[in-house]
N, C-alpha and C positions, 0 to 999 in steps of 0.2 A: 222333436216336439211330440208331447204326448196325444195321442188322440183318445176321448172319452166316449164317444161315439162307436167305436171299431167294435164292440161287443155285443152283446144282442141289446135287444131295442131302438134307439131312433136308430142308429146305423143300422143296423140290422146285417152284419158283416159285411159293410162294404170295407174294399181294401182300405188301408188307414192312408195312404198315396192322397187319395182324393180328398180326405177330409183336409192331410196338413194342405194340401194344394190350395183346397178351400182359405183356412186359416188364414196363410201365408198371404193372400191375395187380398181377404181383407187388411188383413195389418200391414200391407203397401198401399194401399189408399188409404186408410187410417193417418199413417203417416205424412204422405205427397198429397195431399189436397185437400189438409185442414185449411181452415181463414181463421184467422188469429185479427180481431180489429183491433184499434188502439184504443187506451185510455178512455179517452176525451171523444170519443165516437159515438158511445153510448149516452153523454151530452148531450153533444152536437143533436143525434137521430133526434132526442125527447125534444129538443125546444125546437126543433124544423118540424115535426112531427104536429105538436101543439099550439104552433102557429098556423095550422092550417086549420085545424075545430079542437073542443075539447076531449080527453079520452081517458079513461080508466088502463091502468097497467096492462091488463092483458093485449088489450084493440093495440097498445103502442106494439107491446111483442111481436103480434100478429101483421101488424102493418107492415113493421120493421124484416120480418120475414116473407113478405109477400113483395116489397118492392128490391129486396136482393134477389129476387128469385131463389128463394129456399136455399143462399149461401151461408146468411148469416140471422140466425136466429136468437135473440141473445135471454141470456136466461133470466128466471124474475129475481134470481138472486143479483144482477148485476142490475137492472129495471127501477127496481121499487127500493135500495138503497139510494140511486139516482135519484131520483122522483124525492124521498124523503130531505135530501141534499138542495136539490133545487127551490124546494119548499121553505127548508133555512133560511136561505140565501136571498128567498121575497122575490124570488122569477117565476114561481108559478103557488096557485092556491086549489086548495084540495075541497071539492063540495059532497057532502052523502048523498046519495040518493039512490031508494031500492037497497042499501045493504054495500052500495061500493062505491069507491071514491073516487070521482071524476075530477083527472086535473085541467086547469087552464094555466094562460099565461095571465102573470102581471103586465104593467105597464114596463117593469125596468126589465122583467120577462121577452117581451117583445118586443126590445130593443138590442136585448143580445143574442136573437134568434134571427132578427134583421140582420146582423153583423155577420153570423151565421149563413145567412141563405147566398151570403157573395162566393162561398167556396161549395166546390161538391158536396153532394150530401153524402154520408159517409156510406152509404148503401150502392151511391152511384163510383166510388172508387176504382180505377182500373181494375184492381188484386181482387176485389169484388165481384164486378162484374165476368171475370176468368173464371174464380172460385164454381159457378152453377156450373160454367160448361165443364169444370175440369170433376167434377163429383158427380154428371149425369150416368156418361157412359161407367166408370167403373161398378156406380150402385148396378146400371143395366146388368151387368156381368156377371155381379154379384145373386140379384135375382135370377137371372141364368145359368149358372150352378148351383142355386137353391133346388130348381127343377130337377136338373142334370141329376143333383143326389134322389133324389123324390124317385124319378123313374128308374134307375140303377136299383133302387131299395125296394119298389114296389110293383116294378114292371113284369109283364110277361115278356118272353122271351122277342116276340115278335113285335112287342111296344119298346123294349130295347133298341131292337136294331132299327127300329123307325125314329128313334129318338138318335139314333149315332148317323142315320145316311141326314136328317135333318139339323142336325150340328156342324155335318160336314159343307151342307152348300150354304149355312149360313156364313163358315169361315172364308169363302169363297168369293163370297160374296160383298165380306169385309174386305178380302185383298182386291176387289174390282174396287168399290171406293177409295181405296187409297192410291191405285193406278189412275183413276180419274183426273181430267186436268184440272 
């Protein structure tokens, strides 16, 4: 793997080891703990979503990412072709106000969002709910050898080895919670 960093500037010669290590580390979580939702999810969230008040595109995103627990954020490109769809289809109506367009439900809107509320909401799905806890710890990580390069690149000699005996009993410390019953 090539590392772009290994030369002077942001690296600032650190060994290239660490950066691919870096690399490597995100492109394993990158991988193992995406959430891929279905189809029909990003549906479901808008008429569950708009059967509780009315909302403009963005509030649905927002919402929709705050009650996965920042698993599943879904983007306005999948949102607001939805939203145009549903409008078709005479399940919800779109009002101006201020410069943005607040949808609601129709009458035949709110009958298949009723239909809807009898199954999970697609934010409350098992794979969902795993998804936060499985992307907390390795983002931690991630931000954690953010540092790790920061001080290696810009440390003194003696904020080095404070940062290497401080990585050391955190590892430590990790193996005590996992020995825990």
């Amino acid at each position: 793997m090539s590392n772009p960093f290994s030369g002077a500037g942001f690296g600032g010669g650190l060994p290239g080891s660490l950066w691919d290590a870096m690399e490597q580390m995100r492109s394993s979580v990158d991988k193992k703990v995406g959430f891929r939702v279905g189809r029909g999810d990003v549906r479901a969230a808008v008429l569950l979503l708009l059967a509780e008040q009315p909302m403009h595109g963005y509030q649905i995103i927002s919402e929709i990412a705050e009650r996965s627990g920042g698993a599943w954020k879904p983007s306005a490109g999948s949102v607001y072709p939805t939203l145009q769809l549903l409008a078709d289809e005479g399940l919800i109506v779109a009002e101006e106000a201020g410069g943005r367009k607040t949808y609601s439900l129709t009458e035949a809107g709110a009958a298949e969002a009723e239909e809807a509320a009898g199954s999970d909401a697609p934010w409350e799905a098992p794979g969902m709910r795993d998804s936060g806890r499985m992307t907390a710890l390795p983002k931690a990580g991630m931000e954690l050898a953010q540092v790790v390069a920061q001080v290696a690149r810009t440390g003194s000699p003696e904020q080095v080895q404070a940062a290497v005996d401080a990585l050391g009993e955190t590892r430590r410390r990790l193996y005590a919670i996992l020995a825990e019953d």
